[in-house]
Every structure is written in C-alpha cells, then in structure tokens.
N, C-alpha and C positions, 0 to 999 in steps of 0.2 A: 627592541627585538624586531628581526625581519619578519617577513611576513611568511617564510618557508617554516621559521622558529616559532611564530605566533601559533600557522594551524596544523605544529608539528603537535607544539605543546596539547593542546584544548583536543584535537583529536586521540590524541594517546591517553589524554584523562579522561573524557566519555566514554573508550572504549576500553578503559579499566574498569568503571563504575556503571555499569549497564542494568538496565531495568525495564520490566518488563509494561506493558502498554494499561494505562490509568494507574500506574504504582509511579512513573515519574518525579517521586519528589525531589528527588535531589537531582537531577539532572535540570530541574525548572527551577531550583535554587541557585544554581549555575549559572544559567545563563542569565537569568534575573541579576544577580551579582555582576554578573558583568556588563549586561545595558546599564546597572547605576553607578559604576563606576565612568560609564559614555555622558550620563545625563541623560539617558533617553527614559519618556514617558513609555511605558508599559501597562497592560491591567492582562488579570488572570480571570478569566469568564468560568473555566474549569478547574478540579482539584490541582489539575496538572497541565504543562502547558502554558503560553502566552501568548499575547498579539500584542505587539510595541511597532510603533508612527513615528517618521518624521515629515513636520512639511517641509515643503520645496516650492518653487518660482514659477510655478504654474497651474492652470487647476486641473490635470490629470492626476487620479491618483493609480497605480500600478501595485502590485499586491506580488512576495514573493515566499515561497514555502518550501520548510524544512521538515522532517518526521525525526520524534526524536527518541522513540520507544526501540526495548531489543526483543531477543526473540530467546525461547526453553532450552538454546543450544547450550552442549558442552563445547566451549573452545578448544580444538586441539593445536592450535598456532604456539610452536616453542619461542615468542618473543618477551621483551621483558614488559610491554603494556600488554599483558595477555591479561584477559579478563578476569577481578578476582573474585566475582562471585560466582559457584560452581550453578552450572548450567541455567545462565545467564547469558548471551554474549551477544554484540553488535554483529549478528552474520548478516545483516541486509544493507550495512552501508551507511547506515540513520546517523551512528558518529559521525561519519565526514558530508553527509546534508548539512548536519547543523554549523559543523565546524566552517563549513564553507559559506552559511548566511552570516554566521558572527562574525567573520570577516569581511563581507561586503557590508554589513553594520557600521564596520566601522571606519570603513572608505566613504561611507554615505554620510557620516556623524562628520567626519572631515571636509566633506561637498559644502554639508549645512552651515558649519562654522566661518567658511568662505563663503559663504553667499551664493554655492552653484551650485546646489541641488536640484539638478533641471525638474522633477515632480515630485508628489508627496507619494512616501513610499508606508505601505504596509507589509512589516516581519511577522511573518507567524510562524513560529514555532509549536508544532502541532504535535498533540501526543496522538497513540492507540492508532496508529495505523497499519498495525500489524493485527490486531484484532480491535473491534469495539468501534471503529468509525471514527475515529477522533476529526477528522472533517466536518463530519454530520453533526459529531456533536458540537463543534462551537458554532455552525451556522444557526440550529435549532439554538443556542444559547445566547443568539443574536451578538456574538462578537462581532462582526462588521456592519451593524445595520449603521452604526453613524459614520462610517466612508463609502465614500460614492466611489468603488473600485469598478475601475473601466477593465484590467486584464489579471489573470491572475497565471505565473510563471512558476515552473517545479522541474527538476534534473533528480535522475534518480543514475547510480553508479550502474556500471554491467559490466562484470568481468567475464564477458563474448565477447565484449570489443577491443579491441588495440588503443592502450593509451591515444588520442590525438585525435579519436574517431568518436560523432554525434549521432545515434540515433534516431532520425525524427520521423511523422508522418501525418500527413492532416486524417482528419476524422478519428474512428476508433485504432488506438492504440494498446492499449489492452484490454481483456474481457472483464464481463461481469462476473462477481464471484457473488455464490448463494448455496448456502448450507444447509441440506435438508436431510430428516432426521424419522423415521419408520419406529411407530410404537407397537408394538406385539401382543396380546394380552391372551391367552387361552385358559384351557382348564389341564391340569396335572392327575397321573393318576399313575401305580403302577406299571412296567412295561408287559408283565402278566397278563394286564387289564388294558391294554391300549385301547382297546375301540373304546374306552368310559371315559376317552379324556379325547380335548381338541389341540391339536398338537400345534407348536407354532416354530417346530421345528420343519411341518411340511409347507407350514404357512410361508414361513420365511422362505423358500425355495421359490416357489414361487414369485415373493417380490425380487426376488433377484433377478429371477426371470425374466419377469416382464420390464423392470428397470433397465437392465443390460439389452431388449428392444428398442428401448425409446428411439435411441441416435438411430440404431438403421430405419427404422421405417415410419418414423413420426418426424423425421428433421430433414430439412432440404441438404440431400447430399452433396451440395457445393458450396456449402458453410461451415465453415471450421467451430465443429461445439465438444466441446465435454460434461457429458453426464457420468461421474466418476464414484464408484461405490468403496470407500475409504475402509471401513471396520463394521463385520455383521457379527453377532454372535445368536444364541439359541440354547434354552437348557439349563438345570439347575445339578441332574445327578447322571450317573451313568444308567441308572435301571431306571429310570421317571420319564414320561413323556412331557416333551417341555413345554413350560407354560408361560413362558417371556418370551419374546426376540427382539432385536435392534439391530436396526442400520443405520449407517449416517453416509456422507459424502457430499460430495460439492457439486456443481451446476458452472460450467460457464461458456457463455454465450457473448456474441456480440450483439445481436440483435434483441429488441424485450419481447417481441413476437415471438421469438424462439423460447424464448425463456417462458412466455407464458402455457405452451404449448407443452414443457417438461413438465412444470406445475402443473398443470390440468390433466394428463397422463400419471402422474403420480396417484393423483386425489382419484382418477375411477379406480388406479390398484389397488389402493387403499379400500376404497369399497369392496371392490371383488373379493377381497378375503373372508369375510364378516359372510357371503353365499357361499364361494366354496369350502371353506374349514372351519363355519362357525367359529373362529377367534377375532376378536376386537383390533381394528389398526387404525393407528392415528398419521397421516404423516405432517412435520411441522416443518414449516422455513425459517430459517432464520433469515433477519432483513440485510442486505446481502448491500455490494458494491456495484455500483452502475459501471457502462463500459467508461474508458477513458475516453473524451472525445478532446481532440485538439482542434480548434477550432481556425479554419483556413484563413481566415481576415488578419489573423495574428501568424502567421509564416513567415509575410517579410521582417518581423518585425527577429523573429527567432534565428530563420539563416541569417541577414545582416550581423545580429550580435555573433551566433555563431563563429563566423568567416572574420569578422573583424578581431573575433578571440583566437584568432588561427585554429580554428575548428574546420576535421575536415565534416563534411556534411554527408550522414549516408541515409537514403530514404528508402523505408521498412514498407517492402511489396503487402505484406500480410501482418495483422497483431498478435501480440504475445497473448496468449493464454492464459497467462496469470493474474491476478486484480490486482487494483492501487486505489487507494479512500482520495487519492486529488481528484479522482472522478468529481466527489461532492461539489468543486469549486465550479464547475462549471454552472451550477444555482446560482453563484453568485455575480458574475462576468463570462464572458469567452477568456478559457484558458489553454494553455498549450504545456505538455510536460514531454521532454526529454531526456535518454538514456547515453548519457556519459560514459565511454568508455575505457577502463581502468586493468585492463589486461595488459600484464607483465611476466612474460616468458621465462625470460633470463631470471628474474625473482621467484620466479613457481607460485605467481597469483592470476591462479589461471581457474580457482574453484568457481562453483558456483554460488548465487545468492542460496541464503540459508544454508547452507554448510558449514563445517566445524573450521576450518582451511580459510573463510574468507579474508583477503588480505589484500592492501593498494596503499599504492605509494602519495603521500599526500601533499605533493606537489600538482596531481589534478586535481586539487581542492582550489589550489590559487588560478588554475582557468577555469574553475567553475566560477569563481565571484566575478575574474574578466570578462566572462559570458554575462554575467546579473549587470554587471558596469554598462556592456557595451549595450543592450536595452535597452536600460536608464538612459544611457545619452542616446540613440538614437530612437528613443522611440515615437516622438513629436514629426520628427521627420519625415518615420514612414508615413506617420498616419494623417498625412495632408492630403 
C-alpha cells in the first residue's frame, strides 16, 4: 500500500470509530496493534493512550505528539467514513494527528532497520486533550521520566488556512483555558412572602455584574483576555423565590498575572454576596491549560523542517484564544506546536474546528509526517 492508501485507510477508520477523551479504548487498541505489528516497544502509563521509542545513532532524544480523543459532536458530513457512533465525532482533527504520527512510525521503523535513525525518537499518542488533560496526566504518571527528551514537537490542522500554508510563532501561541464555576445557595419562600426568603435570583445578578466588569476595568486593556459567562441559571418554581443559582464559563488569558487577577476578582464576588443578599457563594476552578509557549531556541529547527516540507511559513502577529493540553510538554523540554493548514474551497472544507462539517483531505497528513521527517533529519544540524 501507498502511503496516500495507508493514511487514507487508518484516517477513515479513527474517524468511523470516535471516542471520547479517557474512554479511548479502542482507538489505543489500534494503534497498539499496529506498533506490534512494526516491532516497536510501547507501555501504556494510563487507561488509555501510549508512549512507544525507538532508538537512534545518536544521544538526542526528540519527542513527537499526537491527540487522539473526539469530541459530543453530531457529525453531519454526508460521507461514507461518517462517524458511527451518534454524537461522537472527530470534529477537531485528532484522526488525522494520529494518523499522521502512525505514518512517520513507520518511516522511522524503516530508518532504524537501516541503521539511519539519526535520534531516538519518543511517539506519544496522548488521550483527553479535549478535556481531562491527558498531557498533564501522563507527565504526573511519570511516562517520560526515563528519556532524557531534549524537544518536544505538535501540528494541530486549521481549516483558516489554505492547504500548503504553516501557522507558527515563538512564544505564546494560544491562551490559557480555566473553567470556573459560581455556587449559589439561599433561602426559598413563597413569592407572597418574598422578603422571608434570600433570593439568589438577585444574587445571581449581581455576579454577573460584576463578572461581565472584570475585562474592562481589572485587565490591561491591550491584552487580549476572555472572561466568558457560558450558562447561568436561578430558581426552582414560577411562585418561589429562588434558592439556587449557577454559573460557569471560561477564563482565557495569556499571561498567569492576568489570570491570577480574574481569580482574585472572582473570589471578593463571591464574598460580597454572603453581605449583600445574605446567600452563600462558592466560586470553584477547575485546573485549567497553561498558555502554549513555543519556545524560540527551537524555530530554526521548525522553519527549516518546514520549508524543506515545501511548507509555506506564515508567522501569527497575535494568539489564538482558544487552549491546547501540549502546553503541559513544555514541563518537560522546550517545545514548539504548529497549525497546519487544511482548507479546501473547491471541496467545502472550509468549517471550522469542532463543528459538525469538519472535513480535510488526507493527503496533508503525508506533509505532515515530511514535516516530523525533515526535523528528524535536520535537527543535529541546527543545533550546533
């Protein structure tokens, strides 16, 4: 089989059989299956998930990573690899991540056999990077403490860009994502009898209130931040004064300054309610994604492979807003991640990530691995 058939094939079956983030199992039975049909050693540190090595001819080791979880969408793509399990579907791309490292697998399995492996390379196929951290969790699960990984390398698809076209940019490349969550607790009483109850349907006003101020007057207005209020609700009956509220939404920031400044803004609202409406408020974080930092020592090392991939190179004045869990790799080396682009006019794959539409043709899966190749071989060079 060619190599347009190989990551025609493996891409069309991940993106039949889609699952969502720590539920991986069969898509880690997959890939597993198919490192041991290569020979290659693997271990699974979590449920789901692997990180599989080969060595190479020198003592760099380089580290490269795939996501391989999907997301609650309904797919509404009329193809025949449409997704079969109802509101499941690969709408972020994670099929063709992975499908594009199991082919540079097995260009690298072919290096080693020949004896030109120029480094030892570390595969991680990482789950839960759509929720749950799956970064975070195999570092805390100590998957890499016994390779000495000098850099660690990630391409994520973007269908904004024109086939042919790379995304890159030193430092932060996208924000930090952190999910925090307003608990409400009051007292209920007839609407008869409203002043005998503490309502947390005025309470809730309020934290909206003051939440929807943070960005203007608590954040340096030539920062790009989102403090974003996702779903509030208030209330149990139409006659009752309500005695619950909730809010949730997201946080994201490039700076932790900033972020700690949302948090601590949060946490006096939260007080303030408990003085003005007598009702109880909790607010919680959840532990959230650091920004993406690319790390500038590693550029030449990115344009070069790049450019040698006939990549054109486009360099991102500002970051995307949205999180990505490769943030975590930077714990563990200087890493750099770039956005690949997979926009096709003439085919009407022009949706966006997580949408029911998303769609790319998988032949920039074979310059995605020419990109992981040209690295590989060049990356002793730069770094003299």
């Amino acid at each position: 089989m060619n190599e347009l058939e190989f990551v025609t094939r493996h891409r069309r079956y991940l993106h039949q059989h889609p699952e969502l983030s720590l539920h991986e199992f069969e898509t880690t039975a997959y890939i597993a299956e198919y490192l041991d049909t290569l020979n290659i050693k693997y271990e699974r540190p979590l449920d789901t998930g692997l990180v599989a090595y080969l060595p190479g001819n020198s003592h760099h080791t380089i580290a490269y990573r795939a996501d391989i979880d999907a997301l609650p969408i309904f797919e509404e793509n009329e193809v025949d690899y449409r997704s079969e399990i109802d509101n499941v579907m690969h709408a972020c791309g994670h099929d063709g991540h992975t499908t594009a490292l199991m082919l540079f697998v097995h260009r690298c399995k072919i290096l080693a056999e020949q004896g030109a492996l120029p480094h030892n390379i570390v595969f991680i196929f990482q789950p839960a990077e759509e929720t749950g951290g799956g970064a975070n969790r195999l570092i805390r699960a100590g998957a890499f403490e016994k390779y000495p990984i000098e850099a660690v390398f990630g391409v994520h698809v973007m269908p904004f860009e024109d086939e042919g076209r790379v995304v890159i940019r030193d430092e932060e490349i996208t924000a930090s994502a952190t999910e925090y969550r307003f608990y409400l607790n009051g007292l209920s009483s007839h609407v008869a009898d409203k002043e005998q109850g503490h309502s947390c349907g005025e309470a809730l006003q309020h934290v909206l209130s003051q939440v929807g101020q943070i960005q203007q007057y608590h954040l340096n207005g030539l920062k790009r931040n989102i403090v974003h209020m996702g779903h509030f609700e208030a209330g149990e009956a139409i006659n009752t004064v309500p005695s619950h509220g909730y809010l949730e939404g997201t946080i994201r920031t490039y700076d932790v300054k900033d972020l700690q400044i949302v948090q601590q803004q949060m946490a006096k609202i939260a007080e303030s309610v408990k003085l003005l409406f007598n009702v109880s408020c909790e607010v919680k974080f959840e532990e959230g994604y650091p920004p993406t930092y690319n790390d500038p020592q590693l550029r030449k090392h990115v344009e070069n492979g790049l450019e040698k991939a006939e990549f054109e190179v486009i360099d991102k004045p500002t970051p995307y807003l949205f999180g990505e869990d490769f943030s975590f790799y930077s714990q563990l080396a200087p890493s750099y991640f770039v956005f690949v682009g997979v926009r096709d006019e003439a085919k009407g794959y022009v949706t966006g990530l997580h949408t029911a539409h998303l769609n790319f043709n998988e032949h920039m899966l074979i310059r995605i691995a020419d990109y992981y190749e040209q690295i590989l071989t060049t990356y002793s060079e730069v770094s003299k």
